[in-house]
C-alpha positions as a printed NumPy array, in Angstrom:
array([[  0.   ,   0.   ,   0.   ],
       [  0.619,   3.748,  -0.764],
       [  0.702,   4.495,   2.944],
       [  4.131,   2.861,   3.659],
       [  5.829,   5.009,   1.978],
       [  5.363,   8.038,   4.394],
       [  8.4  ,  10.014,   5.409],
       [  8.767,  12.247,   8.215],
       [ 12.049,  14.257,   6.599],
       [ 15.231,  15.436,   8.383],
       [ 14.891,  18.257,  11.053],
       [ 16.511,  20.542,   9.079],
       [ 14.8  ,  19.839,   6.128],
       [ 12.421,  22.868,   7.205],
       [ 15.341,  25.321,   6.394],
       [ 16.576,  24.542,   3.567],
       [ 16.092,  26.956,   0.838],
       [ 13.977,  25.081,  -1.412],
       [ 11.633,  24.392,   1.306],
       [ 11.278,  27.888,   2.343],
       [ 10.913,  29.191,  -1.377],
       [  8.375,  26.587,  -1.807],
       [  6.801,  27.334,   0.98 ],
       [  6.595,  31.22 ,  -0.299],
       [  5.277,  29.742,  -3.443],
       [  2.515,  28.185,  -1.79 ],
       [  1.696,  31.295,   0.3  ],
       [  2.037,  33.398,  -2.467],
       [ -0.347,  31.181,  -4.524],
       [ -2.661,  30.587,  -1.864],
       [ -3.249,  35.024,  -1.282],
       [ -4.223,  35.303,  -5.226],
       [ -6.678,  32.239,  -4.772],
       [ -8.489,  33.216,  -1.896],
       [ -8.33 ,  36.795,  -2.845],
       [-10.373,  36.252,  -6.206],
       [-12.523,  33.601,  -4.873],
       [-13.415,  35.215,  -1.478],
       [-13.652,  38.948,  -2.93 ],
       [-16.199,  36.847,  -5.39 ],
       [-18.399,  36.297,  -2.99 ],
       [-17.687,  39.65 ,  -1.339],
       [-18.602,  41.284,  -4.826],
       [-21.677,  39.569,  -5.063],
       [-22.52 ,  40.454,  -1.716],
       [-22.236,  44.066,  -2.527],
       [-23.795,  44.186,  -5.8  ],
       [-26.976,  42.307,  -4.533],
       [-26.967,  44.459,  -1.278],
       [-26.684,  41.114,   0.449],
       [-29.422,  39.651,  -0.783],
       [-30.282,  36.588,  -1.352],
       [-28.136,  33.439,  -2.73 ],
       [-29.32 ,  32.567,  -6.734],
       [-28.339,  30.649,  -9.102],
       [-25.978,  33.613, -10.682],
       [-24.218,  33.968,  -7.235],
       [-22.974,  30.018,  -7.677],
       [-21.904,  30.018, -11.237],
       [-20.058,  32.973, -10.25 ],
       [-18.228,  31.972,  -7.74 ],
       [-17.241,  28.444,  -8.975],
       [-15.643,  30.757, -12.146],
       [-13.707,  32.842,  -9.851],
       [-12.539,  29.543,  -8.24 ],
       [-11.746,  28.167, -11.341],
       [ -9.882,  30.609, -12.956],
       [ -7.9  ,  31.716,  -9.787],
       [ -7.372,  28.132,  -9.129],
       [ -5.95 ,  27.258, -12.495],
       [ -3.374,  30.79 , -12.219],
       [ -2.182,  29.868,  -8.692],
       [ -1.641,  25.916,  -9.159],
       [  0.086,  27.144, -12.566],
       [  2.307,  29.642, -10.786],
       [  3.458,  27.547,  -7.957],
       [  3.874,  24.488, -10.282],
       [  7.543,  24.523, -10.421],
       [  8.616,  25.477,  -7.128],
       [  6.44 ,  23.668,  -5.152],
       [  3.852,  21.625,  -7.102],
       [  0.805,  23.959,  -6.751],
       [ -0.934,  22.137,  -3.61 ],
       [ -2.632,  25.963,  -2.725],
       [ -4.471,  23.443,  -0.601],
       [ -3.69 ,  21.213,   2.296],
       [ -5.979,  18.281,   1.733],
       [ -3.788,  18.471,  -1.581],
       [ -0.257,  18.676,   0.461],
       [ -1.835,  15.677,   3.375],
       [ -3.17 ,  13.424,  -0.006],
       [  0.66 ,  13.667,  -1.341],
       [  2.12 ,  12.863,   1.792],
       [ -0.041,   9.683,   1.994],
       [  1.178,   8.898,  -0.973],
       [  4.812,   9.347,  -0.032],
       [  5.254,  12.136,  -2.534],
       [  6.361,  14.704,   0.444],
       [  7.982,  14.35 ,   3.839],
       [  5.621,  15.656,   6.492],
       [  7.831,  18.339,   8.178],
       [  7.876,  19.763,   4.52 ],
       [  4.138,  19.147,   4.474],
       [  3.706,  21.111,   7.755],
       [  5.753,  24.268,   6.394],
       [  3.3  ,  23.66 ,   3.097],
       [  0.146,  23.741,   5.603],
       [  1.797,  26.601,   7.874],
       [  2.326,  28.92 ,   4.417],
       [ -1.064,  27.911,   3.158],
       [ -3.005,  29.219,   6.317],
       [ -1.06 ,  32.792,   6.631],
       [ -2.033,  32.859,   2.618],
       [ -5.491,  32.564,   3.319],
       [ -5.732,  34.99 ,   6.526],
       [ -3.471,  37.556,   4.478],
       [ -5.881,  37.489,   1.602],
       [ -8.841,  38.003,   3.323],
       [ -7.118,  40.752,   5.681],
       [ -6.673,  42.412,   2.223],
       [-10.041,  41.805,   1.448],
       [-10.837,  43.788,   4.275],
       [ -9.202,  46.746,   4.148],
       [ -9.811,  47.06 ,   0.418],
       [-13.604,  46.827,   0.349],
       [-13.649,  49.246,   3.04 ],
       [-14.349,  46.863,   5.918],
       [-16.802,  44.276,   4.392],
       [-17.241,  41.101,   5.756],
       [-15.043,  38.249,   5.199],
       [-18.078,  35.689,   5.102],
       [-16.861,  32.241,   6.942],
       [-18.351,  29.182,   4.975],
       [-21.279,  27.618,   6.709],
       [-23.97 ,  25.087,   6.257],
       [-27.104,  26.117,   4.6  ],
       [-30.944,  25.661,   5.711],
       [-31.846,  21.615,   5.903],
       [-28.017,  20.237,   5.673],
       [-26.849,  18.972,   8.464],
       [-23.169,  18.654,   9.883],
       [-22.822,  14.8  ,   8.201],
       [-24.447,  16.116,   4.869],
       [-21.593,  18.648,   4.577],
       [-19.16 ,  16.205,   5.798],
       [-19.995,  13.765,   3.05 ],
       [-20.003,  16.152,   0.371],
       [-16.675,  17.615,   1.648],
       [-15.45 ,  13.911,   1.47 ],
       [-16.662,  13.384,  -2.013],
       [-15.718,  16.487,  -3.632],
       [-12.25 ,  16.692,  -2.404],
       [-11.719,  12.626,  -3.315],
       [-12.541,  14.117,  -7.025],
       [-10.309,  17.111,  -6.375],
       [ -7.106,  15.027,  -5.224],
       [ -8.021,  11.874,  -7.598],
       [ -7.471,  14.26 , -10.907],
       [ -4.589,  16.001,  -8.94 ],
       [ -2.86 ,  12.42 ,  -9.024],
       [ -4.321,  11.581, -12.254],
       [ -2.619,  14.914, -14.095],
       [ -0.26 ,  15.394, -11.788],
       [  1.372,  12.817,  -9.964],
       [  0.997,   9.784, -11.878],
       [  4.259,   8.413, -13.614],
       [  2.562,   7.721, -16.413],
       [  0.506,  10.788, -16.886],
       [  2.694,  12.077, -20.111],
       [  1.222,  14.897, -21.745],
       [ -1.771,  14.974, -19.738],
       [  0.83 ,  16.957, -17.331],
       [  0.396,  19.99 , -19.134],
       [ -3.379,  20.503, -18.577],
       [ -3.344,  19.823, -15.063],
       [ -3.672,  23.113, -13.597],
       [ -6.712,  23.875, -15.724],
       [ -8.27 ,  20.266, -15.202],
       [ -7.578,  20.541, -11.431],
       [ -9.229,  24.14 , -11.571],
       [-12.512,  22.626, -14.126],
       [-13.51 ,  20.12 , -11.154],
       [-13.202,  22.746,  -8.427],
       [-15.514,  24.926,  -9.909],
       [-17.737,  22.06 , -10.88 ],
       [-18.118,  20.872,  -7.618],
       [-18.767,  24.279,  -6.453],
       [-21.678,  24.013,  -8.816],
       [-22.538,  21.211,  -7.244],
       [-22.113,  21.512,  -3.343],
       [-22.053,  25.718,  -3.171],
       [-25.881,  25.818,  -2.539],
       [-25.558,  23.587,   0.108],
       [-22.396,  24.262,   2.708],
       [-20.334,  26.453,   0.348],
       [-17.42 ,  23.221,  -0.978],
       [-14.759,  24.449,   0.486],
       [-12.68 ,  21.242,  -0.429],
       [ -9.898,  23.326,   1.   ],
       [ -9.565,  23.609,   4.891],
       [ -7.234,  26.836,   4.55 ],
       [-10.157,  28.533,   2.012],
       [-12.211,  28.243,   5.412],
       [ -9.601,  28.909,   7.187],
       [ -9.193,  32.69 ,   6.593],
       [-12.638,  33.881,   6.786],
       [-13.281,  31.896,   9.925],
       [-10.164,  33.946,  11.759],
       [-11.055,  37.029,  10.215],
       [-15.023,  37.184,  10.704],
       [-14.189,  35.   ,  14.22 ],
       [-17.058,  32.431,  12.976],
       [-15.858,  29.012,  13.88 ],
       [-19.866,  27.541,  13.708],
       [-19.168,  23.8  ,  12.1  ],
       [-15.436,  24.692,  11.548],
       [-14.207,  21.447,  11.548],
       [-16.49 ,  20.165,   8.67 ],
       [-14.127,  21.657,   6.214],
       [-11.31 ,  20.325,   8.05 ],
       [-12.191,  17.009,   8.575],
       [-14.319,  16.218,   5.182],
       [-11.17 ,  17.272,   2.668],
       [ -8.817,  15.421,   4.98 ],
       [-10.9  ,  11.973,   4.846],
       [-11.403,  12.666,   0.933],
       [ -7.732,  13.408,   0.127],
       [ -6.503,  10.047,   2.109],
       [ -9.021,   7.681,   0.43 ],
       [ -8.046,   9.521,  -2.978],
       [ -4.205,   8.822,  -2.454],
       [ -4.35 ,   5.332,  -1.311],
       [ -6.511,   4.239,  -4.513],
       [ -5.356,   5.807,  -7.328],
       [ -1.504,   4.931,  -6.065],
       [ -2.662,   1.44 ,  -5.115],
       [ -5.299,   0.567,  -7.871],
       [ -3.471,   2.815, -10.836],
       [  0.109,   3.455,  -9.403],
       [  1.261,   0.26 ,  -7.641],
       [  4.94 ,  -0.381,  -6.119],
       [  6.7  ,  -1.124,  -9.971],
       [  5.363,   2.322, -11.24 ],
       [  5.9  ,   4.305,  -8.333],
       [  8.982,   6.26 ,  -8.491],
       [  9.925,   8.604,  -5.967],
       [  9.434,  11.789,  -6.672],
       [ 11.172,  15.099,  -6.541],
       [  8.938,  17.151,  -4.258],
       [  8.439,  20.189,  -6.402],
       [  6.476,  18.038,  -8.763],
       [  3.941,  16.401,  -5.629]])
C-alpha cells in the first residue's frame, strides 16, 4: 500500500532553501486564490446588497474559483507543485510524494495565505465582511461532511491523475486547468448547500477574520478523509509499487 511510503524528513529539512521558497510559493499562490474567490463572494454580496443566494451567485463563484485556481496551481507548479491546498499537500504525503515536516511548512504557508488574503479583502472593500463558509438551511453537519469527502476525493483523484501519476505524459500539461474545471464544478454542485470548500485553509481565513468558527471542523475534517481515500486508490489501484517512483517534491 501507498501508505508505507510516508516520510517524516530530516529536522533541518524545514530550512533549507527550497523548502522555504516553496513554501513562499505556496503562500504566495494561496493570497491570489483566496483573494479572487473570497472577494467573489464579497462582490456579489455588494452588488446584490446582500441579498439573497441565486443561481448567478454560484456560477459565479465556482468561475472565480476556477480561474484563480488554475493561475495559482500554474504559478506555484515549479517550485512547489501547486498544492494551494492542504488536503492536496496531506493526499501527497499519503502517498509518499512529500515528507511531512515539509508538508507542515506547506500547511503553515497555506493558512497565513489565506488569513493575508482576506485581511486584504478587508481593508480594500472598506471593511466588508469576510463571510466564513457555513452550512445552509436543511443540511446537516454529516451532509456537509460527506459532500466535503466526495468532492475533495474528485479534487485530489485528478490532482494524481494529471499530476502525480508516472505515467501521466502529456496529460501533465493541462493539469492546472483540469484541477481548476472540477473545483468549480463541484462548487456548482455543493455551493448551494455548505459552500465546498474542499480546502480547509479557504475556510480557514474567513473563519479567523469574521471569528465564525460555527461547524469549523467540517471543512477540516471532510477534505482530509477525501484526500486520504483519494491517495491510497489511485496509487494502489493505478500506481502500484513497480510504477511508483519517488518523486522530486516540487512536482507532488
Amino acid at each position: 500500500m501507498a501508505i508505507y511510503r510516508i516520510a517524516v524528513g530530516t529536522p533541518g529539512e524545514a530550512s533549507q532553501p527550497d523548502a522555504l521558497r516553496a513554501a513562499c510559493a505556496e503562500f504566495f499562490s494561496m493570497i491570489i486564490f483566496v483573494f479572487a474567490g473570497e472577494g467573489s463572494g464579497m462582490a456579489y454580496n455588494k452588488l446584490t446588497d446582500n441579498g439573497s443566494a441565486t443561481p448567478e451567485g454560484v456560477i459565479a463563484a465556482a468561475l472565480a474559483h476556477a480561474f484563480a485556481l488554475f493561475v495559482a496551481v500554474s504559478i506555484g507548479a515549479n517550485i512547489s507543485g501547486g498544492h494551494v491546498n492542504p488536503a492536496v499537500t496531506f493526499g501527497a504525503f499519503i502517498g509518499g510524494n512529500i515528507t511531512l515536516l515539509r508538508s507542515i511548512l506547506y500547511w503553515i504557508a497555506q493558512l497565513m495565505g489565506s488569513v493575508v488574503a482576506c485581511l486584504l479583502l478587508k481593508y480594500s472593500t472598506g471593511g466588508l465582511e469576510t463571510a466564513a463558509f457555513s452550512l445552509s438551511s436543511g443540511v446537516s453537519v454529516w451532509n456537509a461532511l460527506v459532500f466535503e469527502i466526495v468532492m475533495t476525493f474528485g479534487l485530489v483523484y485528478t490532482v494524481y491523475a494529471t499530476a502525480v501519476d508516472p505515467k501521466k505524459g502529456n496529460i501533465g500539461t493541462i493539469a492546472p486547468i483540469a484541477i481548476g474545471f472540477i473545483v468549480g464544478a463541484n462548487i456548482l454542485a455543493g455551493g448551494a448547500f455548505d459552500g465546498a470548500s474542499m480546502n480547509p485553509a479557504v475556510s480557514f481565513g474567513p473563519a479567523v477574520v469574521s471569528w465564525t468558527w460555527t461547524n469549523h471542523w467540517v471543512y477540516w475534517v471532510g477534505p482530509f478523509i477525501g484526500a486520504a481515500i483519494a491517495a491510497i486508490l489511485y496509487d494502489n489501484i493505478f500506481i502500484g509499487d513497480g510504477g511508483h517512483e519517488p518523486l522530486p517534491v516540487n512536482d507532488f
